[in-house]
PADRENBA-310477 format. One record per residue (C-alpha): residue in three letters; y, x, z. Coordinates in steps of 0.001 Angstrom, whole numbers, padded with zeros to 6 digits, always signed. Each point is the difference from the previous one (the first is absolute). Layout:
! residues N
ALAYXZ;...
! end
This chain:
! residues 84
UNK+057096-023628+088465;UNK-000745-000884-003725;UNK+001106+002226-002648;UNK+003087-001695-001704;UNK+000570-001998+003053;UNK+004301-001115-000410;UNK-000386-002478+003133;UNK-001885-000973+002886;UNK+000420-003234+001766;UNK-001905+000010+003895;UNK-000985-003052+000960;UNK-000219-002000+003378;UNK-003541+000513-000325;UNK-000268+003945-000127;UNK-000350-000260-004021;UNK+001939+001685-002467;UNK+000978-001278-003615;UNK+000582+002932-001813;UNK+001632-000129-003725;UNK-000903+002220-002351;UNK+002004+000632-003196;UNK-001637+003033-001609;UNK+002216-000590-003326;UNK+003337-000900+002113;UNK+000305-003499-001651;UNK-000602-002148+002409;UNK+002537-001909+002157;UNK-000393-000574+003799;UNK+003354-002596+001491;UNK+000224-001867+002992;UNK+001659-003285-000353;UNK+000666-002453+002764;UNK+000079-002743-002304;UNK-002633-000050-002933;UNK+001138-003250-001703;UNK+001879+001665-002783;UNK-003066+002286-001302;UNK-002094-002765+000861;UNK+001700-002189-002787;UNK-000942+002797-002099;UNK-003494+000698+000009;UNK-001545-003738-000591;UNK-002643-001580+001916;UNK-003036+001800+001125;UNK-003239+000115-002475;UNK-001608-001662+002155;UNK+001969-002441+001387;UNK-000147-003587-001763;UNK+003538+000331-001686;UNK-001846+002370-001976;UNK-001400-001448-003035;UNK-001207+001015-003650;UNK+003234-001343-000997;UNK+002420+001342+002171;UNK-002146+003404-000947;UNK-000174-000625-003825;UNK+003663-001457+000088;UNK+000991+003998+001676;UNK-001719+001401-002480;UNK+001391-001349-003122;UNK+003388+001189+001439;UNK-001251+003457+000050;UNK+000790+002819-003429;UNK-003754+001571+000707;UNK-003049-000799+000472;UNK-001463+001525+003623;UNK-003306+001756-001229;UNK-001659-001148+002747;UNK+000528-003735-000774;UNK-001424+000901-003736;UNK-003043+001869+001100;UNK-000699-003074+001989;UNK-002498-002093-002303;UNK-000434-002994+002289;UNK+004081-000177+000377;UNK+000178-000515-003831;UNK-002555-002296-000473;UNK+001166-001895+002691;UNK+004073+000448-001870;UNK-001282-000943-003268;UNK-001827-002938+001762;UNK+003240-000653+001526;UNK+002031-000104-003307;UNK-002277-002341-002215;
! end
C-alpha cells in the first residue's frame, strides 16, 4: 500500500483508489446526494458554462491574486485584451 495511504476504495473491477493525505488536510465524504456541493464548486473548466467571464467575473471577487494566474503571460494579455 502507498505510504500516507488514509483510504482505499476496491472496485467492481479488482482496482483500488487509494487516497493519500501525507499532510492530513485532505477530506474524503461520501454523500448520497451531491447537489448541495455541486452548487458550490461552479461549472467545470471545460464545460461551455465556463467562460472568460464567468472566470474573470470569480476573480475580481477574490482579496489575492493566485500566483499562478500572474505568472501566466498569455492569461494577461488575453485580460488586458479583455478589459480595453
Amino acid at each position: 500500500m502507498p505510504q500516507y495511504t488514509r483510504a482505499v476504495i476496491h472496485l467492481d473491477d479488482g482496482q483500488e483508489i487509494f487516497f493519500r493525505d501525507p499532510r492530513k488536510f485532505g477530506v474524503l465524504k461520501l454523500l448520497k446526494n451531491t447537489a448541495e456541493i455541486d452548487a458550490k464548486l461552479g461549472p467545470e473548466p471545460l464545460d461551455k458554462d465556463f467562460t472568460l467571464q464567468y472566470f474573470s467575473e470569480g476573480l475580481a471577487k477574490r482579496t489575492a491574486r493566485s500566483r499562478h494566474l500572474s505568472w501566466n503571460r498569455s492569461y494577461r494579455r488575453h485580460r488586458e485584451h479583455v478589459r480595453r
